[in-house]
PDB file of N, CA, C and O in Angstrom, chain B, residues numbered from 101:
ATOM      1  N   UNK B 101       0.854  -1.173   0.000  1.00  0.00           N
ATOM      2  CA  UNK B 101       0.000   0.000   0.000  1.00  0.00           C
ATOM      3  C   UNK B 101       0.896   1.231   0.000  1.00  0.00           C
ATOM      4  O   UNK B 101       1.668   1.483   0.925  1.00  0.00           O
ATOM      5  N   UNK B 102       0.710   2.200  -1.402  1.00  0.00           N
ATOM      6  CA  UNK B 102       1.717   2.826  -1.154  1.00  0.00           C
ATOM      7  C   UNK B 102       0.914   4.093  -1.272  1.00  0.00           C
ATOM      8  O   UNK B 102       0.037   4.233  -2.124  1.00  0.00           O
ATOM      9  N   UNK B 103       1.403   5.460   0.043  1.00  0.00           N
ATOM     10  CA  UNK B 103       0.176   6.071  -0.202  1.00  0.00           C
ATOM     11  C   UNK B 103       1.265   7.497  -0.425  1.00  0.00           C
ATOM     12  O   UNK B 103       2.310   7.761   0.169  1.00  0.00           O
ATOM     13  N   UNK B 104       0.649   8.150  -1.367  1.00  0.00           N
ATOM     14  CA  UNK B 104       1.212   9.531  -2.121  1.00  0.00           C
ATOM     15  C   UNK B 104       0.989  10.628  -1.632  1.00  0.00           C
ATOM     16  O   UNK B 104      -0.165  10.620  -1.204  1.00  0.00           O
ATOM     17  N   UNK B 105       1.476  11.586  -1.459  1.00  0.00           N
ATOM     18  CA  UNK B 105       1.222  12.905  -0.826  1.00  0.00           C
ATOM     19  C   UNK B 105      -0.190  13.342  -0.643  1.00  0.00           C
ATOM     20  O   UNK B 105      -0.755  13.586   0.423  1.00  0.00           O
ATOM     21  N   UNK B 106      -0.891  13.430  -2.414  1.00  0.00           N
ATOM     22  CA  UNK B 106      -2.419  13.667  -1.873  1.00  0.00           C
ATOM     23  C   UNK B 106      -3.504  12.964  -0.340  1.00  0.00           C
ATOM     24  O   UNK B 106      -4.122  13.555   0.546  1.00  0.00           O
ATOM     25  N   UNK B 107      -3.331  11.668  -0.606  1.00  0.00           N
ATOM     26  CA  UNK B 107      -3.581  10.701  -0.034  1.00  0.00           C
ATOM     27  C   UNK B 107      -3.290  11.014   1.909  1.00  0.00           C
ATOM     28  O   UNK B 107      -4.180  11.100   2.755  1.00  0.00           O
ATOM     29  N   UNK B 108      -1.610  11.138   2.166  1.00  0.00           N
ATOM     30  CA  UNK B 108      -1.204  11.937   3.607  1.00  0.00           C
ATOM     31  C   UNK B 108      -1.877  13.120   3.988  1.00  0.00           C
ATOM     32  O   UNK B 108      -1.999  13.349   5.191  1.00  0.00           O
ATOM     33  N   UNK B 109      -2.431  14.075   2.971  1.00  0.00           N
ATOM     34  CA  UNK B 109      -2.774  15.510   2.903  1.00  0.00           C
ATOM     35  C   UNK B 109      -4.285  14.931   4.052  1.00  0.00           C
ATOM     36  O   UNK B 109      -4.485  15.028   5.263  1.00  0.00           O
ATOM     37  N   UNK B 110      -5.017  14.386   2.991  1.00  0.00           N
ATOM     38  CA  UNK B 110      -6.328  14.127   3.310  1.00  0.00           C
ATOM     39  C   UNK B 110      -6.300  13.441   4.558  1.00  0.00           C
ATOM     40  O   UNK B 110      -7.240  13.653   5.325  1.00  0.00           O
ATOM     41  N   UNK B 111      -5.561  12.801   4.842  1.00  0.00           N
ATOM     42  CA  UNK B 111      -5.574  12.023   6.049  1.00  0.00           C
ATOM     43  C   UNK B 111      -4.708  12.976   6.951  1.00  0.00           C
ATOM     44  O   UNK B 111      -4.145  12.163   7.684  1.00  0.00           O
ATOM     45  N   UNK B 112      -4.400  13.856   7.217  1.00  0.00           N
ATOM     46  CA  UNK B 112      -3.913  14.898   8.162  1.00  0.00           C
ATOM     47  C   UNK B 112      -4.841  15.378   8.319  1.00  0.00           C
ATOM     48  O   UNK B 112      -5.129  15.320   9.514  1.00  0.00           O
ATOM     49  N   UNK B 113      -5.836  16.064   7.534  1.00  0.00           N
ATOM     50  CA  UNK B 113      -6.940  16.628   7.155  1.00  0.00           C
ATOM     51  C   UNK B 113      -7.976  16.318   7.746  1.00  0.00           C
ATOM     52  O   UNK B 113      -8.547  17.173   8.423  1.00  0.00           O
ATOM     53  N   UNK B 114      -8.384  15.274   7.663  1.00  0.00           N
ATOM     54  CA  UNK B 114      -9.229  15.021   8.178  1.00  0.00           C
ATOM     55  C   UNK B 114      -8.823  14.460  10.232  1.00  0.00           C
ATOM     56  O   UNK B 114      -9.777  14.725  10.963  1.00  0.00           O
ATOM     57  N   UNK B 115      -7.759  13.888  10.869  1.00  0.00           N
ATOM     58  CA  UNK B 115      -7.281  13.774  11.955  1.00  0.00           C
ATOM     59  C   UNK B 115      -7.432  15.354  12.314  1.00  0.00           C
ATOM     60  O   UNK B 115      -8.264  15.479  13.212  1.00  0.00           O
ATOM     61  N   UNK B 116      -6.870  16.644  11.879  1.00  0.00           N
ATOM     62  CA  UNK B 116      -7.276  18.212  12.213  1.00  0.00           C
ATOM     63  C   UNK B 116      -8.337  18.259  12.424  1.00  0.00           C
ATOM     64  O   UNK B 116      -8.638  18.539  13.584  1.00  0.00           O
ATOM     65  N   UNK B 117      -9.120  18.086  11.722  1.00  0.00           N
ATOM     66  CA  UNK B 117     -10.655  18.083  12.255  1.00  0.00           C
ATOM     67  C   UNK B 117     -11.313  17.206  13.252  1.00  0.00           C
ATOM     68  O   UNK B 117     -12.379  17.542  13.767  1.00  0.00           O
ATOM     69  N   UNK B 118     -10.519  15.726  13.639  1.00  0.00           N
ATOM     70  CA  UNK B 118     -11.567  14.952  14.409  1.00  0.00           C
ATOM     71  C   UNK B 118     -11.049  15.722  15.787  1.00  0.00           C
ATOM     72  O   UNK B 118     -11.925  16.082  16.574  1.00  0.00           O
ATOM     73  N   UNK B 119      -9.853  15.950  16.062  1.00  0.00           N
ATOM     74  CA  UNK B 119      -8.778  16.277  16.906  1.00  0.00           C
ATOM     75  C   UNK B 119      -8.776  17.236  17.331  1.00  0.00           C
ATOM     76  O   UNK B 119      -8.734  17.272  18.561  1.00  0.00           O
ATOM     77  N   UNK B 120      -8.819  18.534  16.583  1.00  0.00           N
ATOM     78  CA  UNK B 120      -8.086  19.747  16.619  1.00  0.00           C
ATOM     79  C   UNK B 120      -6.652  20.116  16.940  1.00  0.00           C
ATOM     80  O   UNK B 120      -5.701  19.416  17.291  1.00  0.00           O
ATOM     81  N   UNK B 121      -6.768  21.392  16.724  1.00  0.00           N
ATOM     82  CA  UNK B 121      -4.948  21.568  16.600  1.00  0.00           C
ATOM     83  C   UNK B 121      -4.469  21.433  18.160  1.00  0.00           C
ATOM     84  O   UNK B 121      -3.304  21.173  18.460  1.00  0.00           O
ATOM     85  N   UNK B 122      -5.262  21.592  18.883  1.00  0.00           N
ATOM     86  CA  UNK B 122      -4.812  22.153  20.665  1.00  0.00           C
ATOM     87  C   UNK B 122      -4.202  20.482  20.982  1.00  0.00           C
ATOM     88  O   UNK B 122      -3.188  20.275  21.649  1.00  0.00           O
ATOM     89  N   UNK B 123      -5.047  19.394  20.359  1.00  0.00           N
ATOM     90  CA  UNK B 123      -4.980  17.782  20.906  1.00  0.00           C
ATOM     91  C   UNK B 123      -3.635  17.222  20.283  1.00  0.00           C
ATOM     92  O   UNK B 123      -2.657  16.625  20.733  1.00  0.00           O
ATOM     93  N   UNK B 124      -4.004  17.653  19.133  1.00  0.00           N
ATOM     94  CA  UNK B 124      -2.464  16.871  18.222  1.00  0.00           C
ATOM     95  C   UNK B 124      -1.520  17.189  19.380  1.00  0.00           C
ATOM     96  O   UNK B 124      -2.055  16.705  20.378  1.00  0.00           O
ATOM     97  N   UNK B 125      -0.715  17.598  19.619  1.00  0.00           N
ATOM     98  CA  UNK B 125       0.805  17.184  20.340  1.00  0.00           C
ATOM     99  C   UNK B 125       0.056  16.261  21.869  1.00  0.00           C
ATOM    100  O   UNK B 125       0.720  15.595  22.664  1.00  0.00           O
ATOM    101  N   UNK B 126      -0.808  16.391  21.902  1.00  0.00           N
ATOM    102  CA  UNK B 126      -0.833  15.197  23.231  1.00  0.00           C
ATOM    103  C   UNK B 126      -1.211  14.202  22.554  1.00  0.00           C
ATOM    104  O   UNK B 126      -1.060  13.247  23.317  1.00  0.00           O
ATOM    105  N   UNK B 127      -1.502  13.932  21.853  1.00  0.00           N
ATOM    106  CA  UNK B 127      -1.952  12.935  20.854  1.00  0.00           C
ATOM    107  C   UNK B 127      -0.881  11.859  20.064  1.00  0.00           C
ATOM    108  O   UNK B 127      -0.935  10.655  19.814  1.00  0.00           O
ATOM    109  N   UNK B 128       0.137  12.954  19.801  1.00  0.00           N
ATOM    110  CA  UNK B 128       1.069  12.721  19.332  1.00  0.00           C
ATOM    111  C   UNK B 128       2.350  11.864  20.164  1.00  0.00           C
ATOM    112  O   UNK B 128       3.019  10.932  19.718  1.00  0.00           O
ATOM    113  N   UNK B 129       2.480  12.819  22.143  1.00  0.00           N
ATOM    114  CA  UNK B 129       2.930  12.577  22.952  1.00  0.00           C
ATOM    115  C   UNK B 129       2.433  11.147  23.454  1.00  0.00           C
ATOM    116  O   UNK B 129       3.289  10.327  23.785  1.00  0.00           O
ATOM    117  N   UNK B 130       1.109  10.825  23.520  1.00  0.00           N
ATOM    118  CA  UNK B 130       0.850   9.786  24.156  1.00  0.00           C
ATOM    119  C   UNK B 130       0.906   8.615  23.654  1.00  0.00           C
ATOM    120  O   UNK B 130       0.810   7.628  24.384  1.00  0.00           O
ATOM    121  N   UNK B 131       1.085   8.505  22.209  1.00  0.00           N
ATOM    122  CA  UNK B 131       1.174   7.570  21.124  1.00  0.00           C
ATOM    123  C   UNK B 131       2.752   7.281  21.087  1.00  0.00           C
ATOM    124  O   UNK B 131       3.107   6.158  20.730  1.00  0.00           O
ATOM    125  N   UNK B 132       3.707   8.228  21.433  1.00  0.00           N
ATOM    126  CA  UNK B 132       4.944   8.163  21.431  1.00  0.00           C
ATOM    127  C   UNK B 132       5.360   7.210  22.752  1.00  0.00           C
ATOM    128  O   UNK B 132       6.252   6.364  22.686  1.00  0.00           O
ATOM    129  N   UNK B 133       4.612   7.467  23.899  1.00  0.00           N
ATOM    130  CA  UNK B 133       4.807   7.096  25.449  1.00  0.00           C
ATOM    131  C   UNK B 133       4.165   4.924  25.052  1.00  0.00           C
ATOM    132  O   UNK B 133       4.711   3.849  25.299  1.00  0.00           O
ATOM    133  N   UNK B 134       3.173   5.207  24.551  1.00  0.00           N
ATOM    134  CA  UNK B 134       2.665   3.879  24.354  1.00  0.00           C
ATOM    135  C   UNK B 134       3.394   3.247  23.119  1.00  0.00           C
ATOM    136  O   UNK B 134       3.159   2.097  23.491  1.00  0.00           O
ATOM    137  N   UNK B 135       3.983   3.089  22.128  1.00  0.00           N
ATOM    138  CA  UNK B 135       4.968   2.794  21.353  1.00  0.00           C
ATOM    139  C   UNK B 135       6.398   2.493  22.400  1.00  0.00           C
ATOM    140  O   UNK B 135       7.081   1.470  22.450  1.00  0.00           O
ATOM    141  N   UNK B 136       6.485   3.233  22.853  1.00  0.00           N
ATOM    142  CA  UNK B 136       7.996   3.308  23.760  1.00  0.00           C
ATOM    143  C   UNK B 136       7.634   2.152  24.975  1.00  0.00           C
ATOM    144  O   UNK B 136       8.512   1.310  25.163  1.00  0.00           O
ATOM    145  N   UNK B 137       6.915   2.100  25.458  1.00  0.00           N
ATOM    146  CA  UNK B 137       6.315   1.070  26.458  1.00  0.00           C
ATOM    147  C   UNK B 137       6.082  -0.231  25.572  1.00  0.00           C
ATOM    148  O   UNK B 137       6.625  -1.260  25.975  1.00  0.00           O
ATOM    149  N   UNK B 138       5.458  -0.278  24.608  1.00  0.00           N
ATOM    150  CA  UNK B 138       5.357  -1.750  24.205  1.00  0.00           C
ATOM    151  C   UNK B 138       6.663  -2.150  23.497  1.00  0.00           C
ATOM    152  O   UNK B 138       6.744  -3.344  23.211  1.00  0.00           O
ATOM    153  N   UNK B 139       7.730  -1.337  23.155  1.00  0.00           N
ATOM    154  CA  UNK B 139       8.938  -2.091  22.798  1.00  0.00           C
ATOM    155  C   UNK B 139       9.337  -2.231  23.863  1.00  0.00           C
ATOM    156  O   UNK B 139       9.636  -3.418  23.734  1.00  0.00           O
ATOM    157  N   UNK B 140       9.654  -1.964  25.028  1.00  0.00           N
ATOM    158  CA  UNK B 140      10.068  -2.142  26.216  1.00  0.00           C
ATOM    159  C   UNK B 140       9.302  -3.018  26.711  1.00  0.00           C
ATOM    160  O   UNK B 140       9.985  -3.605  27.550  1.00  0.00           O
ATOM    161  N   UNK B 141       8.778  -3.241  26.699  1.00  0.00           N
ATOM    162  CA  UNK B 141       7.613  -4.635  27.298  1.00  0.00           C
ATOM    163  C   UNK B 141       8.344  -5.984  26.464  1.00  0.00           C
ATOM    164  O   UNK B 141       8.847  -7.024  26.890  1.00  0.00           O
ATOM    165  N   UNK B 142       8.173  -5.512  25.264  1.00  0.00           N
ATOM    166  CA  UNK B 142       8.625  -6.879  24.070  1.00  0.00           C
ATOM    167  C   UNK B 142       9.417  -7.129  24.434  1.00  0.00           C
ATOM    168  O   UNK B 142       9.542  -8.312  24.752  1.00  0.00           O
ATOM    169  N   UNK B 143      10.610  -6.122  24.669  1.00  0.00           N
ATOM    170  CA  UNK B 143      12.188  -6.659  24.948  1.00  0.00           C
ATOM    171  C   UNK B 143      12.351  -7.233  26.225  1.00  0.00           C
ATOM    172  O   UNK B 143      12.963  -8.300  26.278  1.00  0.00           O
ATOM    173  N   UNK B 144      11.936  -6.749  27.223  1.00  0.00           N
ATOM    174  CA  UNK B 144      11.674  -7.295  28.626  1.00  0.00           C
ATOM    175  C   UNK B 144      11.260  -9.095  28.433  1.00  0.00           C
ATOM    176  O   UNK B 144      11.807 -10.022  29.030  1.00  0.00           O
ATOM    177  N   UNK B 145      10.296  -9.173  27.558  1.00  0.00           N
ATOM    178  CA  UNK B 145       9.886 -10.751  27.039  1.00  0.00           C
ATOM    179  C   UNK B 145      10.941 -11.439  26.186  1.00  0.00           C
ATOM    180  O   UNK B 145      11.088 -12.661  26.192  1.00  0.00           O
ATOM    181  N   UNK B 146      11.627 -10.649  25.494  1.00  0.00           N
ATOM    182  CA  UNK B 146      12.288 -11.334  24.870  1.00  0.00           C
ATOM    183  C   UNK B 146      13.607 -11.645  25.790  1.00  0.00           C
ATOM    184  O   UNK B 146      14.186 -12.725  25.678  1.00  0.00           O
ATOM    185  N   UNK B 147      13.914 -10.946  26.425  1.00  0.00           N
ATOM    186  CA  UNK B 147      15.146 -11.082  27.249  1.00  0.00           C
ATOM    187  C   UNK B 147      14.901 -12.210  28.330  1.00  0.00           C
ATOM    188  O   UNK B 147      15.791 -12.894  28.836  1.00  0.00           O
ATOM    189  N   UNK B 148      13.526 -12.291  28.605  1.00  0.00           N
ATOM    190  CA  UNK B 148      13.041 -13.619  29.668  1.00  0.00           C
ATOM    191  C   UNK B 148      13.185 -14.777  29.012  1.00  0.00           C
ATOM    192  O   UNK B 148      13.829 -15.647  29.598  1.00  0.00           O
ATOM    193  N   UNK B 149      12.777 -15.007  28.001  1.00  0.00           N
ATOM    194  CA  UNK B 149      12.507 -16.293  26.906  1.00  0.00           C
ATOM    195  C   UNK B 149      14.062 -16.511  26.989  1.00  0.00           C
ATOM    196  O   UNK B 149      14.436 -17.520  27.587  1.00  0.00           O
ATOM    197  N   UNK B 150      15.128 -15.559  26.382  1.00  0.00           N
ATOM    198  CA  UNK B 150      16.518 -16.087  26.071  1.00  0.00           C
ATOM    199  C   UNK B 150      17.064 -16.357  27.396  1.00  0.00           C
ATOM    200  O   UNK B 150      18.117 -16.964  27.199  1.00  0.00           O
ATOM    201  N   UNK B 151      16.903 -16.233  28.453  1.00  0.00           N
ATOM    202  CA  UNK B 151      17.269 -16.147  29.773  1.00  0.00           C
ATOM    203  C   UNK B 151      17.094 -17.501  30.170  1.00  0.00           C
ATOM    204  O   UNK B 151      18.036 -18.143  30.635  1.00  0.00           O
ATOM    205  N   UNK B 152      15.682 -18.101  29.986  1.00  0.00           N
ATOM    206  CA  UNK B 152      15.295 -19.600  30.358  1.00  0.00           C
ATOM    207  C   UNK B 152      15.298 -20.226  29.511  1.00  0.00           C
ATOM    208  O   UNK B 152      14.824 -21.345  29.708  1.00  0.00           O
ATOM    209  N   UNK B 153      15.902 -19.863  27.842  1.00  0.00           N
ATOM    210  CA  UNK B 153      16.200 -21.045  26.973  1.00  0.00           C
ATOM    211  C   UNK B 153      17.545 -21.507  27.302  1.00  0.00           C
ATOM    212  O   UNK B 153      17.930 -22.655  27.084  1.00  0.00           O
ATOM    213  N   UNK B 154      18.529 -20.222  28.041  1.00  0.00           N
ATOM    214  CA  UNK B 154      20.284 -20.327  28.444  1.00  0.00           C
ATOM    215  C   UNK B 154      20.119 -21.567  29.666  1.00  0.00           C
ATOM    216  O   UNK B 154      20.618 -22.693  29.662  1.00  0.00           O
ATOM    217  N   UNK B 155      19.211 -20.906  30.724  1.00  0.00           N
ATOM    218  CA  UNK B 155      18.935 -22.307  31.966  1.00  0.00           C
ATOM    219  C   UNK B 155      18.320 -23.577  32.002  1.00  0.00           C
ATOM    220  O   UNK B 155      18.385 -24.426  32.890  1.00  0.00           O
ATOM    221  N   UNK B 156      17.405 -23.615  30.372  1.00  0.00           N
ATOM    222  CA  UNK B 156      17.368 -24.783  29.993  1.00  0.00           C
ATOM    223  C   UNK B 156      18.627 -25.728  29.412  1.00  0.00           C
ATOM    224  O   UNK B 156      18.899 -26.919  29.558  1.00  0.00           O
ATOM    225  N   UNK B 157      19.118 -24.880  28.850  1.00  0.00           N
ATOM    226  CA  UNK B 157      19.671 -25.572  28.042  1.00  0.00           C
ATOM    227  C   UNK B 157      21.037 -25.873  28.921  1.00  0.00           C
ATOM    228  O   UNK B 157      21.923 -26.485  28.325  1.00  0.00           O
ATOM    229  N   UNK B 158      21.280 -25.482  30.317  1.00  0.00           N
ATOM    230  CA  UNK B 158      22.506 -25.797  31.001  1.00  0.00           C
ATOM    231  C   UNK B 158      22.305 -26.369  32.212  1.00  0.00           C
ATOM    232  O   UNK B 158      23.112 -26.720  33.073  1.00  0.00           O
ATOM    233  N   UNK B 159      20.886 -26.426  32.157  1.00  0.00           N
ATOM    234  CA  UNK B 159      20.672 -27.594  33.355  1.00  0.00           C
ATOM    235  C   UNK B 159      20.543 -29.226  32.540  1.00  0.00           C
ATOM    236  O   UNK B 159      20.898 -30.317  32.986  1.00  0.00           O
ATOM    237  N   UNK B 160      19.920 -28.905  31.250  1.00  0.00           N
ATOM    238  CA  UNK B 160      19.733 -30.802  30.164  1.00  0.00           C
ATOM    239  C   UNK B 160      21.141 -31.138  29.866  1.00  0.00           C
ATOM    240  O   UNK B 160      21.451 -32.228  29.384  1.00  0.00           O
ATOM    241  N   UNK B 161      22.122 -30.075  30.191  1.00  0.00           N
ATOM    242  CA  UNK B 161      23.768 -30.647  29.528  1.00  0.00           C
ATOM    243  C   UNK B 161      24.155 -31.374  30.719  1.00  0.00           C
ATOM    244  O   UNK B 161      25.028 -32.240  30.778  1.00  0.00           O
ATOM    245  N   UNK B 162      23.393 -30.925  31.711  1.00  0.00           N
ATOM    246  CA  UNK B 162      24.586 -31.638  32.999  1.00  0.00           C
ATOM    247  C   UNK B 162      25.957 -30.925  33.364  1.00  0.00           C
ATOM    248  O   UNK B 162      26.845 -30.475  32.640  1.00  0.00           O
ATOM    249  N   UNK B 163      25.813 -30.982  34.760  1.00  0.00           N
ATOM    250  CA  UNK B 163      27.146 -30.632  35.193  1.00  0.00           C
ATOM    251  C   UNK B 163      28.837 -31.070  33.679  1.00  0.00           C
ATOM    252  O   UNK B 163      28.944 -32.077  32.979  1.00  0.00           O
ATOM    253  N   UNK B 164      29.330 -30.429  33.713  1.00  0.00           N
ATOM    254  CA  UNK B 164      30.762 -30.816  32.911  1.00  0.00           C
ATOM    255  C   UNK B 164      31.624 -31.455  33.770  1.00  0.00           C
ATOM    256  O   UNK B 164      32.019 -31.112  34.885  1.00  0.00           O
ATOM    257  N   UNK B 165      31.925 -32.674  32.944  1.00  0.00           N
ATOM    258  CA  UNK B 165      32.845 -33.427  33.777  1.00  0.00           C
ATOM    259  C   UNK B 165      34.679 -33.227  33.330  1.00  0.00           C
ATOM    260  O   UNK B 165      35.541 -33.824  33.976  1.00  0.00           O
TER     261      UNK B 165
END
């Protein structure tokens, strides 16, 4: 989907109007705060998963003899 300047225009365009101008930057701010939180959430998960695939995988090897 590839969308062309006209296309962004209208869709700014119309967000100005549902919004107004006073909302956009909190709008903008709070969408930034919730983006920033769910990669930080993801990574937090992802860092757990690799964490207990490392303690799986070094408790099934057994002590080294």
């Amino acid at each position: 989907m590839n969308l062309q300047a006209p296309e962004l225009i209208l869709i700014l365009v119309i967000v100005l109007l549902l919004f107004g101008a006073k909302k956009l930057p909190d709008l903008a701010s709070s969408m930034g705060r919730s983006i920033k939180s769910f990669r930080r959430a993801s990574q937090e998960e992802d860092d757990a998963a690799a964490a207990e695939a490392a303690a799986t995988t070094t408790t099934e090897a057994g002590p080294a003899a």
